[in-house]
C-alpha positions in Angstrom: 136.0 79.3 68.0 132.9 77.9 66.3 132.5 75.6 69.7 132.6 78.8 72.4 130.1 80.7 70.2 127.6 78.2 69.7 127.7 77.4 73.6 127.7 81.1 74.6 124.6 81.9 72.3 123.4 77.8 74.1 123.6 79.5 77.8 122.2 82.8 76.6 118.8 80.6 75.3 118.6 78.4 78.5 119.7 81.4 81.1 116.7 83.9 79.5 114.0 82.2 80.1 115.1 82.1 84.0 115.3 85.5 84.0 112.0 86.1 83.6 110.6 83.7 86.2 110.3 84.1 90.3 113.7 81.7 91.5 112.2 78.7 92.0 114.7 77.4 94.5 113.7 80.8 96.8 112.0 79.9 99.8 108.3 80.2 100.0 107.0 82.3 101.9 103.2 82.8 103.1 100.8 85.7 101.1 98.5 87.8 102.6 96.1 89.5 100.5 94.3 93.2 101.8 97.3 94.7 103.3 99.2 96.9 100.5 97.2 98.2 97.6 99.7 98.8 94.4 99.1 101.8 91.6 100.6 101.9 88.1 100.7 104.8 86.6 102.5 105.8 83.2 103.9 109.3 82.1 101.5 108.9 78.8 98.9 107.2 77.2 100.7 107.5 73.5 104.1 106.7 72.8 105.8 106.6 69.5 107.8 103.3 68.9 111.0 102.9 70.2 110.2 105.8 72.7 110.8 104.9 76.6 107.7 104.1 78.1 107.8 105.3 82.1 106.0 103.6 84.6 106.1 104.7 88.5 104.4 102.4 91.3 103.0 103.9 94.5 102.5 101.2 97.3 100.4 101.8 100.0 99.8 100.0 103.3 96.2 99.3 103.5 96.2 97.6 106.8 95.8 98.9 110.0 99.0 96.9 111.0 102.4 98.5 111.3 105.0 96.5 108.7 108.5 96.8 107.7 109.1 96.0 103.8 112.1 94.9 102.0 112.2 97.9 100.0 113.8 97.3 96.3 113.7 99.1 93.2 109.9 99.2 91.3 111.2 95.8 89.0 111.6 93.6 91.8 108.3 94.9 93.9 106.1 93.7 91.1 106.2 91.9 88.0 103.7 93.1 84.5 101.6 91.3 82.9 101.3 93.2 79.4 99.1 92.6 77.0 98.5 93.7 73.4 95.4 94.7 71.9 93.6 91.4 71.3 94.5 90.2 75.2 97.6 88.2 74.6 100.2 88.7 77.3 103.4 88.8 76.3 106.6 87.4 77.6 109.1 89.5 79.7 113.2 88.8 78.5 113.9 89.1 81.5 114.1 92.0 84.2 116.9 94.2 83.2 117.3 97.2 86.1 119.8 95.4 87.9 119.7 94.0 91.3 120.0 97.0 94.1 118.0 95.1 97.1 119.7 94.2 100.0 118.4 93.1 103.8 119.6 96.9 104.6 117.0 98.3 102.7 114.1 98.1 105.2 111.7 100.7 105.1 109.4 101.1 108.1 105.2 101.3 106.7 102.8 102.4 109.6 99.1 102.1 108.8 98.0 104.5 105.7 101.3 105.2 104.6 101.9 105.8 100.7 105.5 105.2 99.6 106.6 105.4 95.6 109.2 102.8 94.5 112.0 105.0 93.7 115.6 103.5 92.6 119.3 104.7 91.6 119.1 104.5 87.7 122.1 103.3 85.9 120.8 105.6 82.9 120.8 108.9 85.4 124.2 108.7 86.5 122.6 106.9 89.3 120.2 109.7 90.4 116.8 108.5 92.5 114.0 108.4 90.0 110.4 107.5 90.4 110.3 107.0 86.7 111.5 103.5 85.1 111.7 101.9 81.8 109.3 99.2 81.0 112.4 97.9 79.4 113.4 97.3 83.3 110.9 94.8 83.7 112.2 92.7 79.9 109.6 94.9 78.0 110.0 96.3 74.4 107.1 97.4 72.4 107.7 97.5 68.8 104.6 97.0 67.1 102.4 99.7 67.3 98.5 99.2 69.2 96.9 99.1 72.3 98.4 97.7 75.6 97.5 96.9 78.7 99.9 96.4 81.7 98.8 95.5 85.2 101.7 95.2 88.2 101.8 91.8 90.3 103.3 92.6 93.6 106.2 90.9 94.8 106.7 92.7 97.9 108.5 91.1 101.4 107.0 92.4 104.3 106.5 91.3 108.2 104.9 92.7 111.2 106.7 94.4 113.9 106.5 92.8 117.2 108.1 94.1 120.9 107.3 97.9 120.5 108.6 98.3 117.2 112.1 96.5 117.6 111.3 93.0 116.4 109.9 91.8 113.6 107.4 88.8 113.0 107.1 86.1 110.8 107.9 87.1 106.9 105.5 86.7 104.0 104.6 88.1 100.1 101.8 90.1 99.4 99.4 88.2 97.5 100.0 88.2 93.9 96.1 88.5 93.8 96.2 92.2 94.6 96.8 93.4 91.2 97.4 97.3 90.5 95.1 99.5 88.6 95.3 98.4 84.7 96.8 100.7 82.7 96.5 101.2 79.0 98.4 102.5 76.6 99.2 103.0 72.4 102.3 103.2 70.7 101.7 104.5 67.3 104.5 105.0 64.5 
């Protein structure tokens, strides 16, 4: 018994750390920096400890190119970087708000268009929210202070080619274009 729980809590310290980090077995694909523009925006500026704190990110395409994007709930379009108040980022546990992207889930983004990353939420009974967790994204502020958190797109995009049926080549939006910074304070 002694065995299996030391090698379950083993796996549990080598998987988290993975969690955490882009798969680095993915396929690379090019970036392209200028064509979506990311906002962060949270429900509050002051949240008590333990209390939710909501974040909802609006994705525009800044281009004047027509794209399709792999559309996914807001965890997987971005990573945070969160930082407390002396500028130390701290480390995600790993994205918790489940995996809900497929290939099916392309979402057509003409030139000026203004989409906000909406998701079934396991906590709603499922419902579409614009609203999630930071605990999504492997976040937990205990300690009260200031905060800073900034998204890092990870969005999959390509051009459409042939009058709108075929697609071109695939790439990431630079992680370069960073969101707005938003701040925040969790007090006791």
């Amino acid at each position: 018994m002694f065995r299996l729980a030391s090698l379950s809590a083993l796996l549990c310290v080598v998987a988290t750390p993975t969690l955490a980090q882009p798969n680095a077995n993915a396929p690379s694909l090019p970036t392209r920096s200028g064509v979506f523009h990311m906002r962060l925006d949270a429900d509050r500026t002051v949240y008590a400890v333990r209390e939710p704190i909501q974040l909802r990110v609006t994705i525009t395409n800044a281009s004047g190119q027509y794209y399709a994007v792999t559309w996914a709930p807001p965890w997987q379009q971005c990573r945070l970087l969160v930082a407390d108040g002396a500028g130390e980022v701290l480390v995600s546990t790993g994205r918790r708000g489940g995996n809900t992207a497929s290939a099916r889930n392309i979402v057509e983004f003409p030139p000026g268009k203004t989409l906000v990353a909406d998701f079934p939420d396991p906590k709603a009974a499922f419902r579409s929210l614009e609203w999630a967790d930071l605990s999504y994204w492997g976040y937990s502020l205990t300690k009260p202070g200031d905060y800073t958190i900034t998204a890092v797109p990870e969005l999959t995009a390509f051009g459409r080619t042939n009058n709108m049926k075929g697609a071109g080549p695939r790439f990431m939006a630079a992680p370069t274009d960073r969101s707005n910074v938003v701040r925040i304070r969790v007090v006791k």
